[in-house]
N, C-alpha and C positions, 0 to 999 in steps of 0.2 A: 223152450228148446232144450233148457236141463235136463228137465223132466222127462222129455221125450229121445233125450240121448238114453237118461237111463233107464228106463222100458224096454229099449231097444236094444240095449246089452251092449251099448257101443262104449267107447272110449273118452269121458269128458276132455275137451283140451287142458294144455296147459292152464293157460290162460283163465278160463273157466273154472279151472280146478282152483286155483288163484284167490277167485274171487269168492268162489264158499268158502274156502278155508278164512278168508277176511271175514265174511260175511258171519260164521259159526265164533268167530273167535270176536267179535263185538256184539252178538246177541248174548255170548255167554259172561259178559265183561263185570255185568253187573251184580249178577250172583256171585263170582269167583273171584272179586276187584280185593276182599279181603285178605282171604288164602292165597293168591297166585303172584296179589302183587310185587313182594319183594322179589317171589321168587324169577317171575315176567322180568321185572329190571337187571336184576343179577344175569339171568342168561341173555340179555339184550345187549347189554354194557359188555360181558365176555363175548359174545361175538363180536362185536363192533373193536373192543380194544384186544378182541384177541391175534390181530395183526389181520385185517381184510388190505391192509397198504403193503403189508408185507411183499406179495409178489404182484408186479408191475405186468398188467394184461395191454396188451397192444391188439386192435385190431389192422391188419395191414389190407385186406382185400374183402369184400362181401359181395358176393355175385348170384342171381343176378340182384340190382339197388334196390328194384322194385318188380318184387316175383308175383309171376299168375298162377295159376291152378298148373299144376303137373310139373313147375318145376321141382330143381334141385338146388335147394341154399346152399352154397359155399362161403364158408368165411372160413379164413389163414389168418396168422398172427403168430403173436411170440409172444411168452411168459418169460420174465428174468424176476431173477430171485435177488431182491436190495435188502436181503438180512446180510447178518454175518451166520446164519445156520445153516445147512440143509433141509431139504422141505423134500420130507419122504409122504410115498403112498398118496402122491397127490394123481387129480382128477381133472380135467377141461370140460367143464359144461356149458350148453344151451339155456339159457334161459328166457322165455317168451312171456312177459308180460300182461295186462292185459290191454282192452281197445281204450286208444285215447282219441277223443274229437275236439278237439279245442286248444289252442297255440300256450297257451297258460300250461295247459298239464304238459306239453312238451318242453317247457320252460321251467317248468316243477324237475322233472327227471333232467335235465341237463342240467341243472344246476346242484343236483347229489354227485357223493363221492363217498367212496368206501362201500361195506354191503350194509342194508338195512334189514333185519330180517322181517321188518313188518310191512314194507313195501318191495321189495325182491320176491318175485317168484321165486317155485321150487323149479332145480335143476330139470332139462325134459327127460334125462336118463337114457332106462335103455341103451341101445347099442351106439347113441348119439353123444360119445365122450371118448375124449382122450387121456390115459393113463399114464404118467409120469411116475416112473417108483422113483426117483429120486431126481434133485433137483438143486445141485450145490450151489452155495454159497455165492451171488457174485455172477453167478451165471445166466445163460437164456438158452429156450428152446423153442423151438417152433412149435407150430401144429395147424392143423385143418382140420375142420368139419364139413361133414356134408349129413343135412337134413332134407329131406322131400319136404315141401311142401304141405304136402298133406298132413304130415306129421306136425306142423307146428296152432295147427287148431285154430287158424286165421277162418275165421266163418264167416265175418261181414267185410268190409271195407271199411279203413280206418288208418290207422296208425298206432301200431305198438312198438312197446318196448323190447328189446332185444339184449341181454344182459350175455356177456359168456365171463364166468367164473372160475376159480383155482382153487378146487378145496383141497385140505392137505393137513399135516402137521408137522410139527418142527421138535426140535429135545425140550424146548424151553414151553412148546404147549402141544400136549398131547393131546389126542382127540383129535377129530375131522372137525376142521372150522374152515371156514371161506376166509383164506389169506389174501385174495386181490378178485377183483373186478372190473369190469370195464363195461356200460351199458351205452347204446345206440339206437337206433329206429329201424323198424321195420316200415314203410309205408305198401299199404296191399290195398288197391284197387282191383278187384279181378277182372269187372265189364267196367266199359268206360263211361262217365258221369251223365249223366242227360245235361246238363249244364255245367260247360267247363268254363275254368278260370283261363279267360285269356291276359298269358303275361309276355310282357316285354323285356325281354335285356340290352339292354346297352353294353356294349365291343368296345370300350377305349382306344384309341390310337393315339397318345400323349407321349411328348416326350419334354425332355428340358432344354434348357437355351444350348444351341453347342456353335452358331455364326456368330463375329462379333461385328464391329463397323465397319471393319477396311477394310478397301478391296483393291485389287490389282492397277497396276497403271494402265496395263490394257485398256485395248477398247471394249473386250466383252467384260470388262471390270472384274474382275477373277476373286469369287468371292475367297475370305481370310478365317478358318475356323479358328475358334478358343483350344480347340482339342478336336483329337477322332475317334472319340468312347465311341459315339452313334452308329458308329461300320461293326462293333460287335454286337451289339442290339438286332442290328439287320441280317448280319453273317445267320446262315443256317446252323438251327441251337440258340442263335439269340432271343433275346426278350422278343421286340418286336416280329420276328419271324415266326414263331409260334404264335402269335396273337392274331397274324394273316392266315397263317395253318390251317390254326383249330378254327377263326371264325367262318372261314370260306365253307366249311362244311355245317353251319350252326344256323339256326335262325334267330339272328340277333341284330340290332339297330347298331351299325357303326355310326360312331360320335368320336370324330376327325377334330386334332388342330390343323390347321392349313400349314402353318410354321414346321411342323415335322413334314409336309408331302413339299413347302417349296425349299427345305433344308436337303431332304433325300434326293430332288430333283436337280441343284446345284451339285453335287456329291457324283449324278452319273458326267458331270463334266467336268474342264480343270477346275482343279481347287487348291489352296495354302491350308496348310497346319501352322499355327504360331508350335515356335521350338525355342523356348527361353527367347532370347531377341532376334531371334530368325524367324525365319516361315518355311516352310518344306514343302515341296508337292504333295497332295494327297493321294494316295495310290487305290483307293477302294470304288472307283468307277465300277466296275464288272458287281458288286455285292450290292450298291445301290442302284444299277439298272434292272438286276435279278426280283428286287425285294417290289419296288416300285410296277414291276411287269405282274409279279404275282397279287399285289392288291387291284390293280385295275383290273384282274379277270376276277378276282374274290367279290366285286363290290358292283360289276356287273349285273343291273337288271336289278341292284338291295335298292334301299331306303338309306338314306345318307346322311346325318345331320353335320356341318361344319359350326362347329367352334368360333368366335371373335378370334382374330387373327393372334396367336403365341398365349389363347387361352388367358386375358387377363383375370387377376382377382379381383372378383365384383366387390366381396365380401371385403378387403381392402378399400378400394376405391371408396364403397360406402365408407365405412369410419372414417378413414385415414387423407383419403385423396380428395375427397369430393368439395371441399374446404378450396383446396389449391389451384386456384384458376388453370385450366386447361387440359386437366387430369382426368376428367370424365369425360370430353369433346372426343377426347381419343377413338371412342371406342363405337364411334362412328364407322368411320372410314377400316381401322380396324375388321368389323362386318362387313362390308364392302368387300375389303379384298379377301373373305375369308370364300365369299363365294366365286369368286372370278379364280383363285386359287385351285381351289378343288377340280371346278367344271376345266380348267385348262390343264391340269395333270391328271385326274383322272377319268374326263371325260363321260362326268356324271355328273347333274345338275343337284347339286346339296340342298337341305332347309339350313336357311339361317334365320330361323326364329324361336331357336333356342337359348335360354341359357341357362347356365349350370355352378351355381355357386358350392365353394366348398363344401363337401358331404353334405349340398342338401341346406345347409341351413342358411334362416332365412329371416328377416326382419324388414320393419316399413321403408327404412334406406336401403338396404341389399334391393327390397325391387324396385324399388325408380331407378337405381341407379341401372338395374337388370335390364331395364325396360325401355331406357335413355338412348339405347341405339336401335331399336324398331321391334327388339325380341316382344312377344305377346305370349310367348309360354315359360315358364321358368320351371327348375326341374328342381322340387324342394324333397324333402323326405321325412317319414313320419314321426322318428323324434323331432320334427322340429313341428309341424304340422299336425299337434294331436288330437285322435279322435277320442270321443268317449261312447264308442258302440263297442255291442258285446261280436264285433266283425269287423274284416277286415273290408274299409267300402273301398269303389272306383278311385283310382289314383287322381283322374283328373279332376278340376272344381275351379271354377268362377271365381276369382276374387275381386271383381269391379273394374273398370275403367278397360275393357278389353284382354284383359290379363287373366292365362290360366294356370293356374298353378298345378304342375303334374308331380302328386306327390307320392316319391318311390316309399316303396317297404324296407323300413332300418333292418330290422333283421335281414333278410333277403338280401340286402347289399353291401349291408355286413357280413356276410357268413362265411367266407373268404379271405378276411384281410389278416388273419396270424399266420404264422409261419407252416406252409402248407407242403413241403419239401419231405418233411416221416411221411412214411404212406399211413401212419395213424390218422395220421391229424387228419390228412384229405379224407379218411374213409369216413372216419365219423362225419366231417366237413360236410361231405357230401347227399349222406344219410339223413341229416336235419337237416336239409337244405329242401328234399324231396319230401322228406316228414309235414314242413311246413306250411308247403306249397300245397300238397294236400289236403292240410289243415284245413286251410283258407278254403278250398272247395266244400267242404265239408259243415263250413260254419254255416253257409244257408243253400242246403244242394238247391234251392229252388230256384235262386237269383245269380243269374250269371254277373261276373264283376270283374273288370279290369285293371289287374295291379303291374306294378314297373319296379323292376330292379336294376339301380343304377348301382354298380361295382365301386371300388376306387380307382383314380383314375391311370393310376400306372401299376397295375398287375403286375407281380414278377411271374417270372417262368411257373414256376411250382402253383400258384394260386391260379393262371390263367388256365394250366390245364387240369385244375382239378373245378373248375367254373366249367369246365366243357364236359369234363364227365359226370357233373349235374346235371347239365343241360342233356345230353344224351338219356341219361334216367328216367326223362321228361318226351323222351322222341316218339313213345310210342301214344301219347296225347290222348289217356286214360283219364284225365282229369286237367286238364291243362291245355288249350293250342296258343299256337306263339301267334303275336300280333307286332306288329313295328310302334316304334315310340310315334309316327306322324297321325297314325288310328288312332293311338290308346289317346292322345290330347284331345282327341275330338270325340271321345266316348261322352253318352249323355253320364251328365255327374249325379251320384248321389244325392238326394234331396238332404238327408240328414248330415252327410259327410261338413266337417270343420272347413268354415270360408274365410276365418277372421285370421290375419297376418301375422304371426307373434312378432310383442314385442320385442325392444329392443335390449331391454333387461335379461330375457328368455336365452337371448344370443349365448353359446357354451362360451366360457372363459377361457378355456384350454383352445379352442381354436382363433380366439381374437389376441393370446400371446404371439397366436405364429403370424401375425397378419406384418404386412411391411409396415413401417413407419411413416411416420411424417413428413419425418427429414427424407427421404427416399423418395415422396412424390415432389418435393420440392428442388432436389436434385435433376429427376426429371425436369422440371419448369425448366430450370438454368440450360438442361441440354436444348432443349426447345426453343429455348428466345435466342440461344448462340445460335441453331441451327439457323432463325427465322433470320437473324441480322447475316451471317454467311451467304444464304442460301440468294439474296437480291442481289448480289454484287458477282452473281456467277454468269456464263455465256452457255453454260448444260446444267443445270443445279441438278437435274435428276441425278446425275452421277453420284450427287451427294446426300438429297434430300431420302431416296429412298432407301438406301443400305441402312441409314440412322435414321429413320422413321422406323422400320422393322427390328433395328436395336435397341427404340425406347417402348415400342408394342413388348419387346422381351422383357424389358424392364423389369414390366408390374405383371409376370407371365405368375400362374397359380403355381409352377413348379420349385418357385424358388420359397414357399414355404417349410421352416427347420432349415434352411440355409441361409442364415440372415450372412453370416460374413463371405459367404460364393456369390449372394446376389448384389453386397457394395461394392465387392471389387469389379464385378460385371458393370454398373452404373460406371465407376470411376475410370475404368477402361475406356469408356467408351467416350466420358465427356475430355476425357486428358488429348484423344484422337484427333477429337473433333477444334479442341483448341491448337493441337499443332499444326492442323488443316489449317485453320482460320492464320494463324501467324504467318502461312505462306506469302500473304501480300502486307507487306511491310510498308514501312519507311524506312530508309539506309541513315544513319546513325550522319549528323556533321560537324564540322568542327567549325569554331566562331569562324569568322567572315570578317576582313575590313573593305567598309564601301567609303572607295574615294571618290571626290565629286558631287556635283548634285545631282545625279541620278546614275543608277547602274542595274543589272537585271541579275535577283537572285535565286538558284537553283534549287530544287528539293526532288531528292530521287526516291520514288518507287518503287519496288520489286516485287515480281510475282512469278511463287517457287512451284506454283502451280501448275500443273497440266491443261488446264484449260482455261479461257481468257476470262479476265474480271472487269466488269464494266459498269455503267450506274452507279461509278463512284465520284467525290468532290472531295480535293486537297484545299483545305482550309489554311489560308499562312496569317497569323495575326502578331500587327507588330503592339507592343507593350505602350509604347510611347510615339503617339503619331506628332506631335511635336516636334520631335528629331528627326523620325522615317515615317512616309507614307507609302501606303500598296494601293496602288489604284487611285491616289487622292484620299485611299481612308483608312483607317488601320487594321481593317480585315482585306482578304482579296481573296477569291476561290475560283477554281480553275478544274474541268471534269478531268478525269482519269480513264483511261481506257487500255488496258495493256495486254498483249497476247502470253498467254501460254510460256513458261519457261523466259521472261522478257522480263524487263525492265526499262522503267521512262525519266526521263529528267523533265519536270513540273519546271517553268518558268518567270518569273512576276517582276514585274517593273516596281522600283521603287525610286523615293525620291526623297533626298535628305536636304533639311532645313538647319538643323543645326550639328554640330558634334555634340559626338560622346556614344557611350553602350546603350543597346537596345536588343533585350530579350524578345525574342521570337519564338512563337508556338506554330507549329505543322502537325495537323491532325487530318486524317479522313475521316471521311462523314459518308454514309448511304444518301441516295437521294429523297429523302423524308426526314434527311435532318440525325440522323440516329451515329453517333460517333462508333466509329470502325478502328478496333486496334488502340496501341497505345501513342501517346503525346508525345512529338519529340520537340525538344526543346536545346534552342544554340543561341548566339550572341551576335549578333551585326555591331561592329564597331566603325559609326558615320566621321570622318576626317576629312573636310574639303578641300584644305591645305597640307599640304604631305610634303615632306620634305624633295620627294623628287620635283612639287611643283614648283618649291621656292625656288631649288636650279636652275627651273626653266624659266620664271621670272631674271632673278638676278642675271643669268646670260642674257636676256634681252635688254635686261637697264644696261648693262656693258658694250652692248653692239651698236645700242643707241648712243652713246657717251662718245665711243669711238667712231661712229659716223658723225656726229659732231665736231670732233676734233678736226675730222679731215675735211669736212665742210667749210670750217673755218680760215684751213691753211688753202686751202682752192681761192679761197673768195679772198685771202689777204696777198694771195700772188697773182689773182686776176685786177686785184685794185693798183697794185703797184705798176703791171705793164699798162695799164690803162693811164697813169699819169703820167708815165714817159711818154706815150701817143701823142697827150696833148701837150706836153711842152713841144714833140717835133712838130706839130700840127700848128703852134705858133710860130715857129719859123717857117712852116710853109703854108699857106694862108687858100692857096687853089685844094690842098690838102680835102677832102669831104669829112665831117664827124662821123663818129658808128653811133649805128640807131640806137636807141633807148631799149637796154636789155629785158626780156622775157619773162626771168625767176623774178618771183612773187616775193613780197616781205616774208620773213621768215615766224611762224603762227609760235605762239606761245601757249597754246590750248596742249592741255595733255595728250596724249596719243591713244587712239580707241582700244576694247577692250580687245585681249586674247581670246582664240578659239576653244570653246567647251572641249573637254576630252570628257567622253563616255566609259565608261568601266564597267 
């Protein structure tokens, strides 16, 4: 085709011209390596050290990303000058590379910096530059170019390099030397692939924890946010509103937390803000019914995958949690509600048989543990997942026991994640993003293959829409049609492609610092077994069970990764709640007791500060010393509890004392399975059968008896005396009759029966 360009009297391209001037300049290396050598190094090293950093090139716009035949390239930008000199008689040039096919040589040129003059094309010239006669110090200038198409000598499809340069001089170096550079991709498909790469992107919708435990005394239980960051995320401009935006016009797989659609879906009704130790209404109903209306018509008719419910970390759980009894049971139910969640607020049935461990990476515990709640696909990525083909194969791949592992392209889902807010950055961003994807078609135009790009998971503004305006680059499906993640898992896998799990060694280091701790799944346990012992003794537990069931699913949420002290204080919140919930039903505090008598009935009160009644509970009263006091005939006695709402009961027990003196007493509730409830209160029964008021009442009675005595005595010694005077008159008068033989009985000298018990 050289040949026949120059026969033809035509114009080699850049590109082309590129590669003879390489080409002549290493056939002639060997003859000339004597003579030229020093002199080769010398003008290498002064262009290279003759300031190519000197002026700072910025690509801001390149349009179109990826041109056909008859366009016109635009690319804008701006040079500033970071010397301390002026930079006269400078020039802005083009420079077109030449074709690259292979993801390596795209990785070669991103990874230069400054100008080489032995891999740098020549400027394309001509009328295709812009002139700067001077350039002070400290300062920047714009500029734009516009190239045809045709002018840039793209003859196949490929992917080249695209360089635009600043040549110039300064007082300190005279002479034209390229003071700065800035090199990018060009990707040129002209007609579309016979076999395109179909790829997937994944649409995050993640957010972080912002409900905490409480909630309203209400009936509709009015949930209690941490905070109301999440209304500017939603508000138009925010993070999440743009991420509905741009994806509603995109062909891309949303992958939803359920935790963000039933956090937004509480937010369109009342709601609290905690405000220092208050709570505040929350006023942003209208932004979350706005956001919430615009993704259920975005996601209408998509492909939907949900999330385990607030997103846990797998990748945690394995190391750290899965040790800790009940830490991984979680993430059952979890799933469950992740799909009953979705399908009830957006009114689309989701796949929940995904999962998605941190960036991807992956080891033989990350998937059981992946796999422990019913997922059969996991979404791993190729740093972790490596292949050793000279290609990029199908994402998906079998790795045994019903498990597939869909593994995304690091690069690809990387390509995004620095600060994408310069329009430099996005442009270049953008440029290898479409260079790549190219690539990948390119490595075997013959064999169609399906790759996945999974982003990170919470995109900021800046990066989510310079992700859309790759994806747009890709709209006119030249080499690329979009396919949803629930296809690409069931694409047949490459035979060759890596099936073997990496270890556990393999695992990055920098991502198992960020992982939560130990103590943090073990904290969860404690919230967990308070909740279970709580939650039996309630008359509506769901009031209770499901606001902190969804606050320890936030627990172990992937977002609180690099936040290790927002995510204890979130735990410690939340268990401190749940224990001042639990201390609603009490025992009331008493003070010793004396039991007179031999038996009396002792009290122990109840309280429950509760809104709703507590039931299936048992007041334990045990006495220390059943010798002194008995409860029931035995030194325990337990009696059930049952108390409404806002109420309190007085617990009753018969006891019965044998001897005097002090006797410690314990009052404890108990669950009915035996499981002690709250803390032990403990008082003092002091047993006295003889009490000084009794002795009163004895000694008055010795004295009533003494004195009925007495008068018994003076009755009966003045009834003996009239009775002897009868019978002396009765001997003087003999017709006289005697009185009968009187009635009262000898008088008994048996002691007098006992006194009546008094009860107390």
């Amino acid at each position: 085709m050289a040949e026949a360009a120059d026969i033809q009297g035509t114009v080699p391209s850049p590109a082309r011209r590129w590669l003879r001037r390489t080409a002549s300049l290493l056939a002639g290396a060997p003859l000339l390596a004597g003579l030229l050598h020093g002199a080769t190094t010398s003008a290498a090293a002064a262009e290279t050290a003759g300031g190519s950093r000197t002026v700072d090139v910025s690509l801001d716009t390149l349009s179109p990303s990826a041109p056909v035949e008859g366009d016109t390239l635009t690319v804008s930008g701006r040079v500033t000058n970071q010397s301390k000199q002026a930079v006269t008689e400078a020039t802005v040039d083009v420079r077109v590379g030449p074709r690259m096919t292979s993801r390596s040589q795209i990785d070669a040129v991103s990874g230069r910096s400054g100008f080489h003059p032995a891999s740098d094309p020549a400027p394309l010239g001509g009328s295709y530059k812009v002139a700067i006669p001077r350039l002070a110090a400290g300062l920047s200038q714009e500029f734009t170019l516009s190239v045809p198409v045709a002018k840039l000598g793209l003859e196949d499809g490929g992917v080249y390099q695209l360089g635009v340069s600043l040549t110039g001089q300064t007082p300190a170096q005279l002479g034209e030397r390229v003071l700065g550079i800035e090199r990018t991709f060009l990707p040129y498909q002209p007609e579309a692939a016979e076999k395109k790469t179909q790829l997937t992107y994944l649409w995050p919708l993640i957010s972080s924890a912002h409900v905490s435990a409480e909630t309203g005394t209400d009936d509709q239980q009015t949930p209690v946010f941490e905070n109301d960051e999440l209304a500017a995320e939603l508000a138009p401009g925010g993070r999440l509103d743009h991420m509905v935006t741009l994806g509603k016009e995109l062909p891309v797989t949303w992958v939803i937390d359920p935790d963000l659609l039933a956090t937004v879906d509480a937010m369109t009704k009342n709601y609290q803000v905690k405000s220092g130790t208050e709570t505040v209404p929350g006023r942003n109903q209208a932004v979350a019914e706005r956001w919430l209306d615009s993704l259920e018509k975005a996601v209408a008719g998509r492909k939907v995958v949900a999330l385990p419910f607030a997103d846990p970390d797998i990748a945690s759980l394995a190391h750290r949690g899965k040790d800790v009894p009940g830490s991984v049971s979680h993430l059952q139910p979890a799933t469950e509600l992740a799909g009953s969640t979705v399908e009830t607020i957006l009114h689309v049935k989701p796949s929940t048989d995904f999962s998605w461990p941190v960036d991807g990476a992956v080891d033989p515990s990350i998937m059981d543990v992946a796999t422990s709640a019913g997922a059969r696909k996991v979404i791993a990525r190729s740093d972790s997942f490596r292949d050793d083909l000279p290609y990029t194969p199908t994402a998906a791949r079998p790795i045994g026991g019903g498990t597939t592992a869909v593994v995304s392209d690091a690069y690809l889902s990387t390509a995004f994640e620095g600060d994408m807010l310069p329009a430099g950055n996005s442009t270049l961003a953008v440029q290898e993003f479409l260079a790549q994807s190219l690539a990948v078609t390119l490595e075997q135009p013959e064999l169609q293959r399906s790759i996945v790009v999974a982003p990170q998971r919470m995109p900021t503004t800046a990066q989510a829409q310079t992700m859309a305006s790759a994806l747009r680059g890709l709209s006119a499906q030249r080499w690329t049609q979009a396919q949803d993640l629930i296809a690409a898992s069931a694409v047949k896998p490459d035979p060759d492609a890596n099936t073997k799990v990496p270890s556990a060694s393999r695992y990055p280091q920098a991502l198992r610092k960020q992982e939560l701790p130990v103590q943090a799944f073990r904290e969860m346990q404690d919230t967990r077994g308070a909740l279970d012992d709580f939650k039996v003794i309630l008359t509506q537990p769901d009031r209770v069970v499901t606001p902190f069931g969804n606050a320890i699913s936030r627990e172990m949420s992937t977002s609180w990764r690099g936040q290790a002290p927002a995510a204890s204080l979130y735990r410690i919140t939340v268990q401190e709640y749940l224990k001042t919930l639990s201390k609603g039903v009490q025992l009331i505090s008493k003070s010793d007791l004396t039991l007179s008598g031999r038996s009396a009935t002792i009290p122990v009160t109840v309280q429950n500060k509760l809104l709703q009644g507590v039931d299936h509970l048992v007041l334990r009263l045990t006495s220390s010393n059943k010798t002194r006091l008995k409860l029931n005939g035995d030194a325990v006695a337990e009696l059930p509890v049952k108390i409404d709402g806002g109420h309190s009961q007085s617990v009753k027990f018969t006891a019965s004392a044998n001897a005097n003196g002090p006797v410690p007493m314990t009052a404890q509730l108990f669950t009915e399975d035996g499981t002690p409830y709250g803390q032990p209160m403990n008082f003092t029964v002091k047993v006295s059968e003889i009490t000084p008021t009794v002795m009163l009442v004895i000694a008055g009675g010795v004295l009533l008896l003494v004195l009925a005595g007495a008068r018994m005595y003076t009755q009966r010694k003045r009834a003996a005396a009239r009775n002897a005077e009868a019978e002396a008159a009765e001997d003087n008068d003999p017709e006289q009759p005697s009185d009968p033989t009187p009635d009262t009985g000898p008088e008994s000298g048996d002691p007098s029966g006992p006194g009546e018990k008094v009860d107390r």
